[in-house]
C-alpha positions as CSV (number, residue, x, y, z in Angstrom):
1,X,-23.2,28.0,55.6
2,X,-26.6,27.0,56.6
3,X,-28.3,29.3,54.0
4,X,-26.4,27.3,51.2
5,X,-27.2,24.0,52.4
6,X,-30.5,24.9,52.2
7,X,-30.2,26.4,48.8
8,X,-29.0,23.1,47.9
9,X,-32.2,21.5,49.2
10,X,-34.3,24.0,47.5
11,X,-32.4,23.6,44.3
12,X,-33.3,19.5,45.0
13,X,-36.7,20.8,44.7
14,X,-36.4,22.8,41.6
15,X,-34.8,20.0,39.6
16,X,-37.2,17.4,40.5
17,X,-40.1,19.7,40.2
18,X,-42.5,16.7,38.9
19,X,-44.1,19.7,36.5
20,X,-40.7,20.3,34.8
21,X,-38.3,17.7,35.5
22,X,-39.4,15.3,32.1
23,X,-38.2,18.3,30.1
24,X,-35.1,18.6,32.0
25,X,-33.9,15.2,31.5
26,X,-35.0,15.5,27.8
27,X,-33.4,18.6,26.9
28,X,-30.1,17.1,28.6
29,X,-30.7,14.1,26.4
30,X,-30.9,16.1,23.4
31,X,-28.0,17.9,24.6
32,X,-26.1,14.6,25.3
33,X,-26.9,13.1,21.8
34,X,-26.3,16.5,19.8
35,X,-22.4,16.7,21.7
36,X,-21.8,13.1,20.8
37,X,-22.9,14.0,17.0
38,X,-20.8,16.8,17.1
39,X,-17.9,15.2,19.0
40,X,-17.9,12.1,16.2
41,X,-17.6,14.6,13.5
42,X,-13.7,14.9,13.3
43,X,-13.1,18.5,12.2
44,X,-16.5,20.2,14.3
45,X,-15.5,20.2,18.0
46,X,-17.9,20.6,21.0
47,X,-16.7,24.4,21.6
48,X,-18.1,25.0,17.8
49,X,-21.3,23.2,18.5
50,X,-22.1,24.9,22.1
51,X,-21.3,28.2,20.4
52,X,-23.7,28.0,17.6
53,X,-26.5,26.8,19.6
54,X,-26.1,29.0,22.5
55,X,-28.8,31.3,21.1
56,X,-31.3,28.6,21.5
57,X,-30.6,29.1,25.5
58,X,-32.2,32.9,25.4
59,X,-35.5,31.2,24.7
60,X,-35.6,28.4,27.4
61,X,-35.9,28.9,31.4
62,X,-32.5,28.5,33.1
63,X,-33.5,24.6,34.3
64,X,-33.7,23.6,30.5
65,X,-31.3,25.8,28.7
66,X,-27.9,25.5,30.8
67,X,-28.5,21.3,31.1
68,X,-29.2,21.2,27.3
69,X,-25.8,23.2,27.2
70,X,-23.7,21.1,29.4
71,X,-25.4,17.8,28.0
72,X,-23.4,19.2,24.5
73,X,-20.6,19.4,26.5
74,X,-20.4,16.1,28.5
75,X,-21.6,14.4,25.0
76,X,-18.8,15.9,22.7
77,X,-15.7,15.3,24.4
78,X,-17.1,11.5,24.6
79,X,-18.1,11.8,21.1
80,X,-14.6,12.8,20.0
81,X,-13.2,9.0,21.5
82,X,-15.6,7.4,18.8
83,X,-13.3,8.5,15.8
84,X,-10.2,8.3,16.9
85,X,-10.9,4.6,18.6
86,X,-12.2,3.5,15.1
87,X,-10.4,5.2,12.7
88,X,-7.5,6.9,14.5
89,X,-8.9,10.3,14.0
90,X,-9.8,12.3,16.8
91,X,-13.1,14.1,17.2
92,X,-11.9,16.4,19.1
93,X,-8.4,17.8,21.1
94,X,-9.6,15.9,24.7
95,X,-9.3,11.9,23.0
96,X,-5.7,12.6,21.0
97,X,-4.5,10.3,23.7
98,X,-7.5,7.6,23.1
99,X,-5.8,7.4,19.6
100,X,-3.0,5.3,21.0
101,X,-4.8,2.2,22.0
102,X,-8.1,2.7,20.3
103,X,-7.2,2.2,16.9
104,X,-5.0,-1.0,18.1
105,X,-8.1,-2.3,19.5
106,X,-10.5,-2.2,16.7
107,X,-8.1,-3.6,14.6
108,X,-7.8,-6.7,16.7
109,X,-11.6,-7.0,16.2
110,X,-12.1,-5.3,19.9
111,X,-13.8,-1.7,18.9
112,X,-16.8,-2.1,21.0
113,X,-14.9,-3.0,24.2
114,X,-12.5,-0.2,23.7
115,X,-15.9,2.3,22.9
116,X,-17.5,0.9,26.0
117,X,-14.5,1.6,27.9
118,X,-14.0,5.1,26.7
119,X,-17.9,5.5,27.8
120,X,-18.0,4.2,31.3
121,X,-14.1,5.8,32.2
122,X,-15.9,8.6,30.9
123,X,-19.5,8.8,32.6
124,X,-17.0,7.7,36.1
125,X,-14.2,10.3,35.8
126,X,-17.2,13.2,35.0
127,X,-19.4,12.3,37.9
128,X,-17.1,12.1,40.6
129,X,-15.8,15.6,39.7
130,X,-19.4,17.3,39.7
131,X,-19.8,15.9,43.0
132,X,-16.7,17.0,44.3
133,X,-17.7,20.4,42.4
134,X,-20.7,20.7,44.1
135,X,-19.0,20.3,47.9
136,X,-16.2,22.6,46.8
137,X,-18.2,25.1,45.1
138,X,-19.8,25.8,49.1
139,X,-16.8,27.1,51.1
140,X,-15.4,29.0,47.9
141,X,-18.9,30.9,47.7
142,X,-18.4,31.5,51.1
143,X,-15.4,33.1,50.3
144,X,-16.5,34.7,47.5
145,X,-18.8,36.9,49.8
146,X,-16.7,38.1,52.4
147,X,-14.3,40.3,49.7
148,X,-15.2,43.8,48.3
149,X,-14.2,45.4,45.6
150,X,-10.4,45.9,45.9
151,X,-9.9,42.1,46.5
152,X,-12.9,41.4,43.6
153,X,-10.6,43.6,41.5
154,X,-7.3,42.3,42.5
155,X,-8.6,38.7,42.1
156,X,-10.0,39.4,38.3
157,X,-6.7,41.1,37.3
158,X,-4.8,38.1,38.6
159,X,-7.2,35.7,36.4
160,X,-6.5,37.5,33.3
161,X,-2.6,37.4,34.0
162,X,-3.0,33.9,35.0
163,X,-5.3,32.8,31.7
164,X,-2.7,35.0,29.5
165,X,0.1,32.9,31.2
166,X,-1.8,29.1,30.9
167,X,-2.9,29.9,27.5
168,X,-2.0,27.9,24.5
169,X,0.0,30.5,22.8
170,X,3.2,32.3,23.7
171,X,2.5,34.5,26.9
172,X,3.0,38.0,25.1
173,X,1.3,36.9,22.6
174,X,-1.7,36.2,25.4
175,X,-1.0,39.8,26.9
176,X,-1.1,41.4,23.7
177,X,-4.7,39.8,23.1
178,X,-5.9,40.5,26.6
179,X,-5.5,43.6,25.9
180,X,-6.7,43.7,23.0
181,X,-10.2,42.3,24.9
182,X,-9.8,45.0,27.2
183,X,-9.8,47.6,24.8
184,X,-13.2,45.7,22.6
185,X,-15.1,45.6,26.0
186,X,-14.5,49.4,26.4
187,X,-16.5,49.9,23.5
188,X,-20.1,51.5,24.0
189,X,-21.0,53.2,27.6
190,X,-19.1,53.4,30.5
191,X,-20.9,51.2,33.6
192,X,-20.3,54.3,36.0
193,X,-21.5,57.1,34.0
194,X,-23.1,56.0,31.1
195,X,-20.5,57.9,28.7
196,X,-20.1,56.9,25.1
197,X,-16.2,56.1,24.5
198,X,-14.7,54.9,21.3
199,X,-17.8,54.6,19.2
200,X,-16.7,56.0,16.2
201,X,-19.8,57.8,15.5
202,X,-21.6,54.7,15.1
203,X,-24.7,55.2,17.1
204,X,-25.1,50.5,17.0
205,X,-22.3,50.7,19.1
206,X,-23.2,53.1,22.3
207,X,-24.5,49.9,23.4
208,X,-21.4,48.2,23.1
209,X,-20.6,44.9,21.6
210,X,-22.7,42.0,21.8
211,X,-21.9,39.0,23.6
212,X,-23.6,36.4,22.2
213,X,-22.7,37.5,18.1
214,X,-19.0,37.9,19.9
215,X,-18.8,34.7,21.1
216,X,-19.8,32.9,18.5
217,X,-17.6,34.2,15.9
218,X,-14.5,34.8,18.0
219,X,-15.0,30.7,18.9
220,X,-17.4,29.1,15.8
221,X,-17.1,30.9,12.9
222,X,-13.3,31.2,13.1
223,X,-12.9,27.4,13.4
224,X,-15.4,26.3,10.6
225,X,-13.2,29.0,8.7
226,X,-9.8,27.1,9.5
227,X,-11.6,23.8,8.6
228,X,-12.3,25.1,5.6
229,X,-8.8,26.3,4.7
230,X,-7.8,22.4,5.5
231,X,-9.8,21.4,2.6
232,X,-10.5,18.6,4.4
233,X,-11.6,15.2,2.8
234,X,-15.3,14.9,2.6
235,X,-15.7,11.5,3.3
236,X,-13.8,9.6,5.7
237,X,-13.1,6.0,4.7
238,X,-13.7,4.0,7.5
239,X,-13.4,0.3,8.3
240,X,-15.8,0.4,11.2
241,X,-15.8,-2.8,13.5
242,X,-17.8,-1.4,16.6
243,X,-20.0,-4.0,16.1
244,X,-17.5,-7.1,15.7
245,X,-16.3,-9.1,19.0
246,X,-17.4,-9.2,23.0
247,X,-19.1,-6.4,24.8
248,X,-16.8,-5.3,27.9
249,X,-17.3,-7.5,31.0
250,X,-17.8,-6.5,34.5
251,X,-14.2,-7.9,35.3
252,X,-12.2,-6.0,32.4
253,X,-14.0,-2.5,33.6
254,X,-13.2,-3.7,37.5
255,X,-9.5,-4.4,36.6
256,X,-9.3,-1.2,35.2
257,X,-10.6,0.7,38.3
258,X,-7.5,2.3,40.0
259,X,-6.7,3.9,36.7
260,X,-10.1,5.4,36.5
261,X,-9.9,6.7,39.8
262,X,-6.3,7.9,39.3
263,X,-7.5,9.6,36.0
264,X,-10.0,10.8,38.0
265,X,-7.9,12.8,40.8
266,X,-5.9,13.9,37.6
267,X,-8.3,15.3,35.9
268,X,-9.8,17.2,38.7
269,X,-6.7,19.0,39.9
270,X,-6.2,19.8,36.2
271,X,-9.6,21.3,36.0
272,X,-8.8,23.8,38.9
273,X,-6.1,25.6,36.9
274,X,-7.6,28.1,34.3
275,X,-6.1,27.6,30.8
276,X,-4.8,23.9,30.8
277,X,-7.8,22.0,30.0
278,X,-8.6,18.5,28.6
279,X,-6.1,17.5,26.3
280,X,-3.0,17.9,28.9
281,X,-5.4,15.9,31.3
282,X,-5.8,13.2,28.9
283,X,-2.0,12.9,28.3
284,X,-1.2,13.0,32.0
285,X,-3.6,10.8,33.1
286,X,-2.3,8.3,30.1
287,X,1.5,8.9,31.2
288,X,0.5,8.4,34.8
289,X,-1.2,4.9,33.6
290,X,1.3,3.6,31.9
291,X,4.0,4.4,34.2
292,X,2.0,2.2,37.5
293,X,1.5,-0.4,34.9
294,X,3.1,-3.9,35.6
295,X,3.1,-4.1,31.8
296,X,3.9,-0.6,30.3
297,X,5.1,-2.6,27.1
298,X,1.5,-3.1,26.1
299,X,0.2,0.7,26.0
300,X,-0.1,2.0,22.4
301,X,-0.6,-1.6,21.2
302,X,-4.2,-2.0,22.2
303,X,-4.6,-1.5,25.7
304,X,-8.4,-1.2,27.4
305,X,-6.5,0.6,30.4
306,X,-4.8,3.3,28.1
307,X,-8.1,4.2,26.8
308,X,-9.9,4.3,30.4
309,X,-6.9,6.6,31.6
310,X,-7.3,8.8,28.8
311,X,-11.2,9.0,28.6
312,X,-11.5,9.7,32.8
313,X,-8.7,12.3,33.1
314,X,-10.5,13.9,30.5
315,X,-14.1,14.1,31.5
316,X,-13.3,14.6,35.5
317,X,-11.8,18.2,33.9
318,X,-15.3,19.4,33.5
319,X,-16.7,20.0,37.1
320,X,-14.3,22.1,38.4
321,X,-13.5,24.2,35.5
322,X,-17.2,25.6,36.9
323,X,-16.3,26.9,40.2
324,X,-14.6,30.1,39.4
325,X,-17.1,30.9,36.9
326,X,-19.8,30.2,39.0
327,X,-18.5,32.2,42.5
328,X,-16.2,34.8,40.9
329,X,-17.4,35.2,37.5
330,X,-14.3,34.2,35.9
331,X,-14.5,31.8,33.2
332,X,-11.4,29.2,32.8
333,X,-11.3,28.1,29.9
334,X,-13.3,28.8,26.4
335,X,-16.0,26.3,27.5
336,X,-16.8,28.7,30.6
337,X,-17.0,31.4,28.7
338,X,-19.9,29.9,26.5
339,X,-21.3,28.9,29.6
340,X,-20.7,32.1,31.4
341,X,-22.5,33.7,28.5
342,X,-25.8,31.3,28.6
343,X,-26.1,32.2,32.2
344,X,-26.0,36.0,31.4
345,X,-28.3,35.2,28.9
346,X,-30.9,33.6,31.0
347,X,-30.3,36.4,34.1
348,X,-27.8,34.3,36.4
349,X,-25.1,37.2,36.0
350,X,-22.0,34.6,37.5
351,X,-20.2,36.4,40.5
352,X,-19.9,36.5,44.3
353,X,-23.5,37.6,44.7
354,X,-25.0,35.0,42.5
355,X,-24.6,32.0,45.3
356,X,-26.6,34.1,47.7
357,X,-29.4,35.9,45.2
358,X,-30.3,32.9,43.1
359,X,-28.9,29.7,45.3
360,X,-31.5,27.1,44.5
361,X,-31.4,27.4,40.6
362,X,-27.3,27.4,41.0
363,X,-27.9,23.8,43.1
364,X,-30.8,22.8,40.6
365,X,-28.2,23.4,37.7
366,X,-25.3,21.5,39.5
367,X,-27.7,18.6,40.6
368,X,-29.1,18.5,37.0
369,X,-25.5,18.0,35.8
370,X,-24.6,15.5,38.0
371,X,-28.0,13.7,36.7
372,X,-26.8,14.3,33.1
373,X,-24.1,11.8,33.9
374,X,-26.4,8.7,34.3
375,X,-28.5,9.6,31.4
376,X,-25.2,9.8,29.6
377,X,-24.3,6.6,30.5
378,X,-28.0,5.1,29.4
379,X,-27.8,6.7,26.2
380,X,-24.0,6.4,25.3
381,X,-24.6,2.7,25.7
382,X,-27.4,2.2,23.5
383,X,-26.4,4.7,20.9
384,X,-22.6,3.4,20.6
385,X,-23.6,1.7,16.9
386,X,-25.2,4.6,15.9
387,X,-22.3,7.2,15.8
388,X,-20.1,4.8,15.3
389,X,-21.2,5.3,11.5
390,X,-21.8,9.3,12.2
391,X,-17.8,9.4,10.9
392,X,-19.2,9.1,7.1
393,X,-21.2,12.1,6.9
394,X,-19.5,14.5,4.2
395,X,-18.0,17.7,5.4
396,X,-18.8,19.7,2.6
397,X,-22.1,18.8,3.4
398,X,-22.1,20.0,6.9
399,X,-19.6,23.1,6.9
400,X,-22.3,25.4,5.0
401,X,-25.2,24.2,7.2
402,X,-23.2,24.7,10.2
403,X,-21.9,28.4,8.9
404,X,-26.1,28.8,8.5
405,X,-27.2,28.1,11.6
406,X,-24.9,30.5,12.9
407,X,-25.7,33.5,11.2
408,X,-29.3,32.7,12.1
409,X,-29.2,31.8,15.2
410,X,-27.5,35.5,16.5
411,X,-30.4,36.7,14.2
412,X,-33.2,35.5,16.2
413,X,-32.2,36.4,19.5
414,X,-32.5,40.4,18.5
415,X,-33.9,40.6,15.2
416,X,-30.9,43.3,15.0
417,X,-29.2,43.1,11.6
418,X,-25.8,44.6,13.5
419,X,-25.0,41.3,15.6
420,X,-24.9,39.9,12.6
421,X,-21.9,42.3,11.3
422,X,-20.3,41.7,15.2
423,X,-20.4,38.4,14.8
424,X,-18.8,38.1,11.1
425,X,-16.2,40.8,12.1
426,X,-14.9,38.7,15.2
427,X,-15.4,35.3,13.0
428,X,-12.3,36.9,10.9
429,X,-10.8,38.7,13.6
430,X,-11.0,34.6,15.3
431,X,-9.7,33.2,12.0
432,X,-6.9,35.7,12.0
433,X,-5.6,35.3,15.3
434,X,-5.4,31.4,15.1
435,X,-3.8,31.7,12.1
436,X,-0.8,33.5,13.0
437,X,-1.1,31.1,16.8
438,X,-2.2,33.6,19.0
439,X,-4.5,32.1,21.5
440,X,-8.5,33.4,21.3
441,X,-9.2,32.7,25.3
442,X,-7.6,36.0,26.5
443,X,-9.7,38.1,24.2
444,X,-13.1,36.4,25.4
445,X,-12.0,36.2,29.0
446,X,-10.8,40.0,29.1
447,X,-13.6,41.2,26.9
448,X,-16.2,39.0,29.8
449,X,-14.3,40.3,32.7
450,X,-13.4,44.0,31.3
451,X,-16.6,45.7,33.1
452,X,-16.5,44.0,36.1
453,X,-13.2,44.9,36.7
454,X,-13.8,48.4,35.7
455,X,-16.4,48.4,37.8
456,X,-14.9,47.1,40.6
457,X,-11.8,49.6,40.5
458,X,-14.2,52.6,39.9
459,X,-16.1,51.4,43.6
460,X,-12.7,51.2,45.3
461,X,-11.4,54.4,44.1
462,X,-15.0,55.8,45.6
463,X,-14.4,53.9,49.0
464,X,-10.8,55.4,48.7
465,X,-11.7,59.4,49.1
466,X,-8.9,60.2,47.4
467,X,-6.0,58.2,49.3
468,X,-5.6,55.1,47.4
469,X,-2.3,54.3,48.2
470,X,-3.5,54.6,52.0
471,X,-6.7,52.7,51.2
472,X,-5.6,49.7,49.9
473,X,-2.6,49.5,51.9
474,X,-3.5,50.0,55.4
475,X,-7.5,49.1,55.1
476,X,-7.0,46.4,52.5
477,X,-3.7,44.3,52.9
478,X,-5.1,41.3,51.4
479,X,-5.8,43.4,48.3
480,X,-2.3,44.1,48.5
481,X,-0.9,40.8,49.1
482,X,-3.1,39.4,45.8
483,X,-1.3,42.1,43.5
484,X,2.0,41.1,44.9
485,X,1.0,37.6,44.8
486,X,0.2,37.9,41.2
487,X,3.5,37.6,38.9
488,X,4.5,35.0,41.4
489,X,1.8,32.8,40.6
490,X,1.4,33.6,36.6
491,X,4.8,32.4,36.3
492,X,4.4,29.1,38.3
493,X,1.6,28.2,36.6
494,X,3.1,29.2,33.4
495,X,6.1,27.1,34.1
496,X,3.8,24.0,35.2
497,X,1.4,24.3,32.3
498,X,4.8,24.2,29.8
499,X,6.0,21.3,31.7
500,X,2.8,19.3,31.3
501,X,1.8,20.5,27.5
502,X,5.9,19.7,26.9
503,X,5.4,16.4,28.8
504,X,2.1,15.6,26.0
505,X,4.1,16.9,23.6
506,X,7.1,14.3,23.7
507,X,4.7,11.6,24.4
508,X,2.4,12.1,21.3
509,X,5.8,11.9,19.5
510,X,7.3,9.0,20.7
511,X,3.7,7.1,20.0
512,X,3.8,8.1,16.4
């Protein structure tokens, strides 16, 4: 306990190194301003954008690369409330719910209270779950270190059960992806023995597939592909008003308070299960809103609280979506596993181990994203008109850029003309997939987690001698007791993530 406390002192030190912390806070700024670009483009989301730009995180020092990531992240899902407040389009999944005030708002000539409402539920909700993230990340680390590898085993298997379950698609249609992840990561070596399996005879792949090129196109590529099926409009007519009437006052924010806080608590317990994500959040933490209201009647008709409830549930998901990624290794949701990826890209390999080898840059990180919070705040206020008018750029304009910066982004990481095949290959096999609504997360998360939990079997059957059955049993109970545990708790958590994605479902259609 003591050694992490003082890892989170050290880390201190790191962040506010006076040699590098200027170019921390201005990587996160250009991080923050690039995710609200993004987020204001209805038809990129903030997934696409921190995909295509991962590569630039190979190329920086872990202090500047993973802020500038999570500076996209905090910026886009604020980024996606600017659209669907003015013009009733979303930017992204996470502000569907700010569409039933917003809109209402800025037709009554109130678009820039209702943006600077969405803003400071935002900035609230997503810094009080980064510092409950950072208290909560301690004890679980603790944790974390005290298993081996039955339990590490056990625990990853029950994650990929669990992710298949909370997915957005059907659940066999999850397992049938998982595995489908399994078998991909299989591909190339073996981590024990170094063995070449299912290569092929292509001699590019007995090093297996490539992350970064995977990622990208299982996540990027497939969605600017969708978006381009929609044939979307290329420019969106749009009577903006931010401009027009009174900034939010102190008492209109402090009357909204217990929502924010509500939204808050929402959000975060949300953000702990793997697969559920922003969008229920945002429609929970609305329902829950409008239900303590003393005047429910005026939700969906231009209500500054509806947007606060919205905005904070969705943001306070972000902290502890981190946790398991960061102490287990297991990514939650398809924003982990682009962040799971820039800190195996930057040598922080995400794990029980990782708390204890590299501490202080873990704490620096967590600190720096907690910081990213106030400099969200200072630059979504005094950037508000700005992408207020980024809603007019045409998508035919951007689409082939984007689709660019892709392809040469995975180039210049290895120079190696195959990642650019990889990543093409899983930009269909992406495009495919969501087509026919089979969810993507299981692939990525079983394709992330595949050797570790290879690895971890093949060290248990070592410490076995032969008598697994006796092994596990007798020595490791709790190993036991997790495998057991599992069904049990896919299906809860299946059955609770129905009930709230039903719950947002029957909402959405009763405000339409």
């Amino acid at each position: 306990m003591e050694d992490l406390f003082m890892s989170m002192g050290q880390g201190a030190g790191i962040l506010f190194n006076p040699d590098t912390f200027l170019l921390t806070v201005l990587y996160m700024i250009g991080g923050l301003l690039l995710g609200m670009f993004v987020g204001s483009l209805p038809g990129l989301t903030t997934l696409t954008a921190m995909a295509i730009l991962l590569p630039i995180v190979f190329f920086l020092p872990p202090i500047f690369g993973i802020p500038f990531l999570l500076g996209i992240y905090k910026g886009g899902i604020y980024g996606g409330s600017i659209p669907a407040i003015l013009v009733s389009m979303p930017g992204t999944g996470a502000a569907v719910a700010t569409t039933f005030d917003g809109p209402a708002l800025t037709r009554q000539g109130k678009g820039r209270k209702a943006l600077e409402m969405a803003l400071f539920s935002s900035v609230i909700g997503d810094f009080s779950s980064d510092v409950f993230t950072i208290f909560m990340i301690v004890p679980i680390a603790l944790i974390a270190l005290k298993i081996g590898p039955p339990e590490l085993a056990a625990v990853l298997f029950l994650s990929l059960i669990v992710i298949s379950a909370t997915g957005s698609g059907a659940f066999v249609k999850g397992l049938l992806v998982m595995v489908l992840g399994l078998f991909i990561a299989m591909i190339g070596q073996d981590p024990i023995g170094a063995l070449s399996r299912f290569t092929f005879g292509i001699f590019e792949l007995r090093s297996g597939i490539s992350l970064l090129p995977m990622l990208i196109g299982l996540f990027a590529l497939s969605e600017l592909l969708l978006n381009i099926e929609k044939r979307a409009s290329a420019y969106i007519d749009a009577n903006l008003k931010s401009r027009e009437g009174d900034r939010l006052t102190w008492a209109e924010l402090r009357s909204c308070g217990r929502t924010i806080m509500r939204s808050t608590v929402i959000g975060t317990s949300i953000g702990i299960i793997p697969g559920v994500g922003q969008v229920v959040a945002a429609f929970v933490g609305y329902a829950a809103a409008k239900n303590a209201s003393k005047h429910p009647e005026r939700f969906g008709k231009g209500e500054l609280e509806g947007v606060a409830a919205a905005e904070a549930a969705n943001n306070a998901v972000n902290g502890p979506t981190l946790v398991p990624m960061l102490t287990f290794g297991i990514p939650g949701d398809n924003i982990t596993a682009i962040l799971l990826g820039a800190f195996v890209a930057v040598g922080m390999r995400p794990g029980p181990e990782l708390m204890v080898e590299q501490g202080p840059q873990v704490f620096a990180i967590l600190l720096a994203m907690v910081l990213a919070n106030v400099l969200f705040l200072i630059v979504g206020y005094l950037s508000i008109p700005l992408f207020a008018r980024v809603v007019r750029i045409p998508k035919s304009l951007l689409m082939p850029m984007t689709i660019m910066f892709a392809f040469a982004g995975v180039f210049a990481v290895r120079n190696n003309p195959t990642d650019l095949y990889v990543l093409g290959a899983f930009g269909v096999i992406g495009y495919v997939l969501r087509k026919y609504r089979f969810d993507v997360a299981p692939l990525a998360m079983a394709f992330i987690l595949g050797p570790e939990i290879e690895r971890a079997v093949s060290q248990t059957l070592s410490l076995s001698k032969g008598d697994l059955f006796g092994y596990v049993m007798f020595e490791r109970p709790i190993t036991v007791v997790i495998l057991v545990l599992t069904p049990v708790i896919a299906y809860s958590l299946w059955r609770r993530s129905m009930k709230l994605r039903r719950e947002s479902q029957a909402m959405l259609s009763q405000e339409e």
